[in-house]
VEXZA-720406 format. One record per atom (N, C-alpha, C): x, y, z. Coordinates in pm, whole numbers, plus 50000, padded with zeros to 5 digits. Each point is the difference from the previous one (the first is absolute). Example, Ala and Ser with C-alpha at 12.3 -4.5 7.8 and 13.67 -1.06 7.14 Angstrom:
BEGIN
513194943150780 499115011950000 500905012050000 499655010549928 500825011950006 499235010950073 
//
This chain:
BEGIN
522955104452780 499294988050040 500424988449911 499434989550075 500574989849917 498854997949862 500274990449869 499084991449964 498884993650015 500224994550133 499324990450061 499185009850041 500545008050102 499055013950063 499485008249926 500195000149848 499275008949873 498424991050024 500464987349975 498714988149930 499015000550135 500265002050136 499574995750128 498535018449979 501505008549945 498855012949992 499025004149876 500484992049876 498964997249895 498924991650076 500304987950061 498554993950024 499085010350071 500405004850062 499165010950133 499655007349929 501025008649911 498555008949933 499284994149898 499694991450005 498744994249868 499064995450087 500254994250094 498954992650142 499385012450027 500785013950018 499445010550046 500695001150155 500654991250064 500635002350139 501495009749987 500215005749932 501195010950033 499355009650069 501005007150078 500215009550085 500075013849919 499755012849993 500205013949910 501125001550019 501154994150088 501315003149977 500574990549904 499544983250037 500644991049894 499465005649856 498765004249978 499605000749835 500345010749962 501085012250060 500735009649956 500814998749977 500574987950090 501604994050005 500094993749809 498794990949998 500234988549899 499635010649903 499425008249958 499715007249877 501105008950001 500585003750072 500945005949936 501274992649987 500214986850038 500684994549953 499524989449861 498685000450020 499674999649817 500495009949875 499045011150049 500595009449939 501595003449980 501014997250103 501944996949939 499634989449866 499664990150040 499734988949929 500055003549839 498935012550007 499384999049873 501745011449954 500105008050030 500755011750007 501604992949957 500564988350015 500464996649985 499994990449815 499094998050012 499764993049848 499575007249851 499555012150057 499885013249930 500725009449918 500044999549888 501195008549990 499735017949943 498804999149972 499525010049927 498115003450044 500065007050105 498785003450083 500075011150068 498555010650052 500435005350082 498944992950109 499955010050123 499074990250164 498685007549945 499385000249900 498424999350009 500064989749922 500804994349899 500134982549900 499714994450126 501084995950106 500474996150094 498714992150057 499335020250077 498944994050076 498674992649931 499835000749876 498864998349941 500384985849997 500744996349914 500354982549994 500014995450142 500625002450066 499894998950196 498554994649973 499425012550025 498844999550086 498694989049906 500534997949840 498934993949960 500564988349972 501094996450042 500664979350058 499054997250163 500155009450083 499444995750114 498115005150004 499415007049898 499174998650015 499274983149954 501124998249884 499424983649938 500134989550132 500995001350092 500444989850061 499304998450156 499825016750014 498524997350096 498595005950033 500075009449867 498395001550000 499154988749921 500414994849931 499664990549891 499394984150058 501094997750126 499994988150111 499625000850161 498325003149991 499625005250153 500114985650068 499474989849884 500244989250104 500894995150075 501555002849953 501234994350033 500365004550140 499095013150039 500065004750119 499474991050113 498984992149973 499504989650074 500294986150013 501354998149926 500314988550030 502084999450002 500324992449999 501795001550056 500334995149824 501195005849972 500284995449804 500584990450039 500064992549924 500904989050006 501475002649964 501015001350127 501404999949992 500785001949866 499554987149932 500674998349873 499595010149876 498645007350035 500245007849894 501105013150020 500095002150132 501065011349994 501554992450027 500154991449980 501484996649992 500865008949982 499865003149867 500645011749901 498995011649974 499385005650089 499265012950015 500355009049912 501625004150070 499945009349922 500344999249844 500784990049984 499964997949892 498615002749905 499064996150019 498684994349933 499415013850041 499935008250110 499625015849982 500815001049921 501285002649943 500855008449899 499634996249854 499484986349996 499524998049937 498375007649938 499404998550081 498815004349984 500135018549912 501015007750110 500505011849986 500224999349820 501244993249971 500265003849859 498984999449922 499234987850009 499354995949890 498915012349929 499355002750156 499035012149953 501135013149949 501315001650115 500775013949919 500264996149840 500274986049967 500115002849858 498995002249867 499214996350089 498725003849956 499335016949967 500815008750075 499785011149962 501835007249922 500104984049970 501505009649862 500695010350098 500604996950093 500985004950086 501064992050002 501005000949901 501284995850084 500194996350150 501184990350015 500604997250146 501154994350024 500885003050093 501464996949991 499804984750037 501074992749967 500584986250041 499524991149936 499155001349859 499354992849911 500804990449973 499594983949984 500854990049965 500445001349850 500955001749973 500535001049813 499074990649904 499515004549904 499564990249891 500494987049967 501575001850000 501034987849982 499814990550068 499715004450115 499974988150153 498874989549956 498895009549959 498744991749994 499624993149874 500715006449872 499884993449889 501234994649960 499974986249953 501744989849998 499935002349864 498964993649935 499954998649861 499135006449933 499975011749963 498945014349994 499224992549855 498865001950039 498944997749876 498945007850099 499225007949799 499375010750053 498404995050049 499815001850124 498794991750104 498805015450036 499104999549903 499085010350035 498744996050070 499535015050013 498554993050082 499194997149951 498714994350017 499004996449918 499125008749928 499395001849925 499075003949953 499014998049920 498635008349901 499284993249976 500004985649847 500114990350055 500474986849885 498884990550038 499284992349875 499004990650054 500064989249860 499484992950004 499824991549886 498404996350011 499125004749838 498324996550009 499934979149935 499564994850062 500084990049938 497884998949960 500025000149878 498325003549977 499234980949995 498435001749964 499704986149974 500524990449938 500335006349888 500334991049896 501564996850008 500715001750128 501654996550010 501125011849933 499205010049913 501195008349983 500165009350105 501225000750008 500985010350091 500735012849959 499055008050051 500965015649991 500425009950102 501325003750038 500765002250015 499655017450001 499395003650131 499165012749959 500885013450057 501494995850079 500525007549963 501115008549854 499924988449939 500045009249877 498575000649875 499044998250048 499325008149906 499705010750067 499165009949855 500015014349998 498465003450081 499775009750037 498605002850048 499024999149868 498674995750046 498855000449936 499344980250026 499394998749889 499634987449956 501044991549950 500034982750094 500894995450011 499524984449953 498735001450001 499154989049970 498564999250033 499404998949886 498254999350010 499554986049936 498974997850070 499214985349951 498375002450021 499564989349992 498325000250010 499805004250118 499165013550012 499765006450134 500795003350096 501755003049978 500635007050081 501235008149928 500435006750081 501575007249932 501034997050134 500955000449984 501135008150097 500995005149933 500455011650084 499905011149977 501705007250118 500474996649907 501485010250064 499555012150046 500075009050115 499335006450028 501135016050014 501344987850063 501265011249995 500704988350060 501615006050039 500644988650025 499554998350205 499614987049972 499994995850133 498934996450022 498975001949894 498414997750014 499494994049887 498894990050016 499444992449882 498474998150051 499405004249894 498324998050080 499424991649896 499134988950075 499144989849904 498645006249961 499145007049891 499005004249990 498684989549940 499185000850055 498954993149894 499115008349897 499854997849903 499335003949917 498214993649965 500234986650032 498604996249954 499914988150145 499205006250095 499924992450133 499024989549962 499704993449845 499254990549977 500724985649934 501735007450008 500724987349994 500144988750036 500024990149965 500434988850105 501314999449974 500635006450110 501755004750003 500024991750159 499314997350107 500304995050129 500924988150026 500524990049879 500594991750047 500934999949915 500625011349958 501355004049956 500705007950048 500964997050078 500935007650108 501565005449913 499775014950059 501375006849989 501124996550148 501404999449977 500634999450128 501165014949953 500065005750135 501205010849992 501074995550084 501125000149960 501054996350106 501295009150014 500455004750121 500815008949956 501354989650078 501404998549931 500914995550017 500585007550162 501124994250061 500885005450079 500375014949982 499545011850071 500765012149969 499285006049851 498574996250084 498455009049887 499435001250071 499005006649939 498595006750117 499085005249850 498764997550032 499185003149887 498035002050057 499285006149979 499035004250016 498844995949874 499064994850067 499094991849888 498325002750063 499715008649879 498115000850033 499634990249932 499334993250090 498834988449959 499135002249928 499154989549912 498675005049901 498955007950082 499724995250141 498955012150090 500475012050080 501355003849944 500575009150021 500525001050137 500204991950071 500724996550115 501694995049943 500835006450142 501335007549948 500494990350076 501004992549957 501054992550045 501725006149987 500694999050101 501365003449989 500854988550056 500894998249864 500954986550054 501124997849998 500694999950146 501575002750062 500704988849917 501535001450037 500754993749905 499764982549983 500374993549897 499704983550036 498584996950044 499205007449934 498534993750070 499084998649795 498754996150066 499544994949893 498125001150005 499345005749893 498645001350061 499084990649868 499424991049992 498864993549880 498185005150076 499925005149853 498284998849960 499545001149905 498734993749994 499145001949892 500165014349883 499434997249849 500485011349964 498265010449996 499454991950111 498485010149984 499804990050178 499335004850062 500004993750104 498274993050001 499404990450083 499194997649953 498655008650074 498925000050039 498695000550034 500044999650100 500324991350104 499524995550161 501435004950069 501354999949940 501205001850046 500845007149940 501355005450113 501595001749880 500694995650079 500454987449935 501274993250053 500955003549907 501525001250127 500955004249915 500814989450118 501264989449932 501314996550087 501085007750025 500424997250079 501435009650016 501324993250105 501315005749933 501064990250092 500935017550018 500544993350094 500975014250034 499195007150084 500205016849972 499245010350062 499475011249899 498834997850060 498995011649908 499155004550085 500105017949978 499315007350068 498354999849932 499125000050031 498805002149931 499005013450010 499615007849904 498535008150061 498954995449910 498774993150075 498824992849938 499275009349953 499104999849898 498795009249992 498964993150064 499145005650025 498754994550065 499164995749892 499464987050105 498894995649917 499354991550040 498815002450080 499334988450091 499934989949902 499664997749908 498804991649950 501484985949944 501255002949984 500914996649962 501365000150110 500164989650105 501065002650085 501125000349916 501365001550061 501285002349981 500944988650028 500094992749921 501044985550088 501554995049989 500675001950078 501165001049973 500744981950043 500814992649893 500314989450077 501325001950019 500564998250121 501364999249969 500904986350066 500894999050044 500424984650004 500025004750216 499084988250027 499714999550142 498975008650060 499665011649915 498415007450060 499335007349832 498665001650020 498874998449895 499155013450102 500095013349936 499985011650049 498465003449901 499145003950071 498205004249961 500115015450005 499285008149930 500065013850001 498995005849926 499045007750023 499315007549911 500845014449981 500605004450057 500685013649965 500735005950105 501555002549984 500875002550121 501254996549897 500955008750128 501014999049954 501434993350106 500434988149952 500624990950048 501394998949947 501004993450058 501414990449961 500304988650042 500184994249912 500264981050050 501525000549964 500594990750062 501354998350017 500044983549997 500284991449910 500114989549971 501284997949897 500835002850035 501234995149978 500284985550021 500884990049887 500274988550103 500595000050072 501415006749987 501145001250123 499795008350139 498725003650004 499695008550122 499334987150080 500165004850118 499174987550119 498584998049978 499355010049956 498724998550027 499605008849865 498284996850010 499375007649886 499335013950096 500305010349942 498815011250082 499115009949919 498795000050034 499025012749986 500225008050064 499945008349962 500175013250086 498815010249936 499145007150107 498585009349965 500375008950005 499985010749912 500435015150014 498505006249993 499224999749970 498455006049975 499054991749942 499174998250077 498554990550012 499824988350020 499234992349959 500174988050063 499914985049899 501204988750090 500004996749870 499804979650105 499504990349949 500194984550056 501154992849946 500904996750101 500764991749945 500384987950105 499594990049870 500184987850017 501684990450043 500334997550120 501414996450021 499824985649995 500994992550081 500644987149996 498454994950062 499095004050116 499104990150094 499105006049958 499625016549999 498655003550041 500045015449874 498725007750017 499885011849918 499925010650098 501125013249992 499685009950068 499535010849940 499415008550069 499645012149977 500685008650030 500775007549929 501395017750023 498875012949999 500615005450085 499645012350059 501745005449917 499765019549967 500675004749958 501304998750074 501204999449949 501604998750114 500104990750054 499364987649950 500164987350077 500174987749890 500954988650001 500264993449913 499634985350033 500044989349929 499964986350041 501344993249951 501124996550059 500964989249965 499774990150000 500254993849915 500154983950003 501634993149943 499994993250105 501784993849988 499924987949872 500884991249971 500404994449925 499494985250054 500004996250124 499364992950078 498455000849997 499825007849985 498354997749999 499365007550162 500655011350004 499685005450145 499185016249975 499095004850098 499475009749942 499985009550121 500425019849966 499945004750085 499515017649954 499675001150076 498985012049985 500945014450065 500495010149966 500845008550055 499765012749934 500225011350082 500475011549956 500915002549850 499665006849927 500824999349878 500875014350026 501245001749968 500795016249994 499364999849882 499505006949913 499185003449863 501715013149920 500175005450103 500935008349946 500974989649936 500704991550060 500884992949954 499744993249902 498684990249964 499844994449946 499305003649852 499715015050032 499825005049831 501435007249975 501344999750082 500915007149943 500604996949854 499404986749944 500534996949880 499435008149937 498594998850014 499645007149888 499905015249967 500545003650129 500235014850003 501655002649977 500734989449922 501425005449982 500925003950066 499704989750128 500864999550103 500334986450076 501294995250072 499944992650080 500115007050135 498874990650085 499915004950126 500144987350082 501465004650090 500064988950122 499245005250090 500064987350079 499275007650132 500144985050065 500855002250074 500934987150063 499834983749904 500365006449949 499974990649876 501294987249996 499864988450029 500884990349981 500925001549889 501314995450007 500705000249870 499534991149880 499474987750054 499694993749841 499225005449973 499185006150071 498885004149899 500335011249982 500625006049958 500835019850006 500344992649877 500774988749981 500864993349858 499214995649926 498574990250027 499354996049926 499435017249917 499755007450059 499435013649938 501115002649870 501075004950057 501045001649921 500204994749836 499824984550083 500644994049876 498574997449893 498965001850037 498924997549875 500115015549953 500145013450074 500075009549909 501315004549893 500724991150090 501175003749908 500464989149929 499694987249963 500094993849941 501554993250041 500154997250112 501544988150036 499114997150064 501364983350020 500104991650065 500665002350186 499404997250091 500445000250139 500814987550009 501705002650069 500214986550033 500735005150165 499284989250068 500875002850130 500754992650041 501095007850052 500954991449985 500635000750165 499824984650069 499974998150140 498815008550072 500514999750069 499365006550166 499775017249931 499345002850061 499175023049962 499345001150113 500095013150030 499425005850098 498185001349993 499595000350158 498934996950026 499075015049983 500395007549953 499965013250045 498575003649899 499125008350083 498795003849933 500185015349953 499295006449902 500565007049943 498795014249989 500125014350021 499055008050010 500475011049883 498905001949899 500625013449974 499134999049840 500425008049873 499035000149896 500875005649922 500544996249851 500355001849878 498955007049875 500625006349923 499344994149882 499874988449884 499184993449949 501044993849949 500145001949836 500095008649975 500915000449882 501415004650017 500385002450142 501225002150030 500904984549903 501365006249979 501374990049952 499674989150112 500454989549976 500254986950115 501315002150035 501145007649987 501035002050043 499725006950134 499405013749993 499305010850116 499224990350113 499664990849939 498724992950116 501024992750039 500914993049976 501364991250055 500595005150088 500655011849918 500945011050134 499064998550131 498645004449946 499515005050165 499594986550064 500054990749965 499694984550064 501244997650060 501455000149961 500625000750045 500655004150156 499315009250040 500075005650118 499664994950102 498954988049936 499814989150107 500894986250031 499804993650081 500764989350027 499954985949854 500195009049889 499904986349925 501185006149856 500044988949989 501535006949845 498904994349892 500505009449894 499084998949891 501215002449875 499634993749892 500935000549872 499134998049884 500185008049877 498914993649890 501104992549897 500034991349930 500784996249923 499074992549857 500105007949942 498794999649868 498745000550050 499294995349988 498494999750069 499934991550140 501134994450043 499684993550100 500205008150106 499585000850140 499945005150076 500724995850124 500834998850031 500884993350094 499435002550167 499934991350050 499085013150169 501134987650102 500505004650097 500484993050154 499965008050112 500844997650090 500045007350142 501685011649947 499665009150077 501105006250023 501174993850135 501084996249886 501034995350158 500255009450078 499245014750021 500705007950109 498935010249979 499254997850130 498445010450032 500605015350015 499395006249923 500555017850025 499925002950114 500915005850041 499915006350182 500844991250058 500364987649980 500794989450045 501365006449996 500824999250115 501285006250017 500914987549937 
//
């Protein structure tokens, strides 16, 4: 068959309109697909990766069945299935033939790792420490509090004498490009904060409230406490909570700011009005000042903090914007890149070389040359005679 007639029989089976002869036809010409890029497998690898790419692509998407995809995301179908394919096979440390060479992708090799746990404490009084290199224990105590290195990756604020007047002296944690760091609050509510983000509060919280700011993305779990709501500000929405567990996504370079509710219930305040989230449901607000209420994927959106990237037709800038705050480069694009949305899940402490190769496979050329990240179109779509 042709190309064209591959992409005509990808759309049909995701709509759900193939025939039991076409979706025998196309899986087993998936399955060549895979059989071909393989170099070291036997057919139960085979079928298992098989069968758990197409369970993501249509048990995962009942809705897509009820409406027609839009053309352009399957342009390069298969491409972006093969894509999807590696990402999770490399994910289970399986080799595969036709890997793009290291050379190709790195010009000017400097060593580019993944992120991990790095933060900087900046306390009341302006000093700054640097808490991935201190040692566990006590890191600093004052009138009515400690914090407290707990192990690497964790720092907890304790109070000692809740008769302080500590409320209008703020700690800030910030973790640089390509960090991630975890921070218990003085009421013992747990904050976790993805790379490039930033959290300030009080070093005792007060009586009626706990306000804490925050930029970037931070996952939260509140403790309860009627008598004392939970207030989160962040730049474009001002999030209310007595106890639940939430993620805000306030990046600047992202379009919009989002809440997202993973368990209980939480008010948040957008650009016009205040909503109320029900669990799996988020509020966006754009950069414009626009507000929208949607379904959240929750899987995807805690994959950071579960040590993974998870596409799930995921645009390329934003596949790069991910990239480049965990790994610490620069994105430069250079001309025209493919439109191509992207399915599939890494780890990420994987090399950035491994995550390249398998990006590669899609319609876009990629090069690292010191920390910069080179991204364009490929002059010649795979499958193209």
């Amino acid at each position: 068959m042709t190309e064209k007639e591959i992409h005509a029989l990808l759309e049909k089976y995701i709509t759900g309109e193939c025939s039991q002869e076409e979706m025998d036809f196309l899986e087993r010409w998936y399955a060549n697909e895979l059989q071909k890029r393989i170099s070291e497998s036997n057919q139960e690898d085979l079928r298992t990766v098989k069968d758990d790419l197409w369970k993501r692509i249509v048990d995962e998407r009942p809705q897509i069945a009820k409406r027609r995809i839009a053309w352009r995301i399957w342009a390069s179908a298969a491409a972006v299935l093969l894509i999807g394919f590696f990402v999770i096979y490399q994910s289970r440390q399986t080799p595969f033939s036709g890997e793009v060479s290291e050379e190709k992708i790195v010009n000017r090799t400097q060593n580019v790792l993944p992120g991990g746990n790095k933060a900087i404490l900046t306390t009341g009084d302006g000093k700054q420490i640097v808490l991935t290199d201190e040692a566990d224990g006590v890191i600093e105590e004052g009138e009515g509090f400690i914090i407290r290195k707990q192990e690497d990756g964790l720092v907890s604020f304790e109070i000692t004498d809740h008769k302080s007047n500590a409320t209008l002296i703020n700690n800030t944690i910030e973790t640089p490009k390509g960090g991630i760091y975890q921070v218990v609050l003085p009421d013992g509510s747990k904050a976790w904060l993805n790379s490039a983000s930033s959290i300030s509060f009080p070093v005792n919280f007060s009586a009626v409230e706990r306000k804490v700011s925050i930029k970037g993305e931070v996952y939260f779990e509140i403790q309860h406490d009627p008598t004392r709501p939970f207030r989160v500000d962040a730049p474009q929405q001002q999030v209310e909570v007595l106890g639940t567990k939430f993620n805000i996504n306030a990046y600047e370079d992202e379009r919009y700011v989002r809440t997202s509710l993973v368990e209980g219930s939480v008010k948040v305040k957008g650009a016009t009005q205040e909503y109320l989230l029900k669990p799996g449901f988020e509020l966006s607000t754009t950069k414009s000042g626009r507000d929208k209420i949607g379904k959240a994927d929750i899987k995807a959106i805690m994959a950071w903090k579960e040590g993974v990237f998870r596409f799930d037709r995921v645009e390329l800038e934003v596949l790069m914007r991910q990239l480049a705050r965990w790994y610490d480069v620069d994105v430069v694009y250079q001309g025209a890149y493919a439109k191509d949305e992207f399915v599939g899940e890494i780890k990420r402490n994987e090399d950035i070389r491994k995550v390249l190769s398998v990006l590669r496979y899609g319609n876009i050329d990629l090069s690292l040359e010191g920390r910069k990240l080179m991204v364009g179109q490929k002059t010649k779509i795979m499958g193209d005679k």
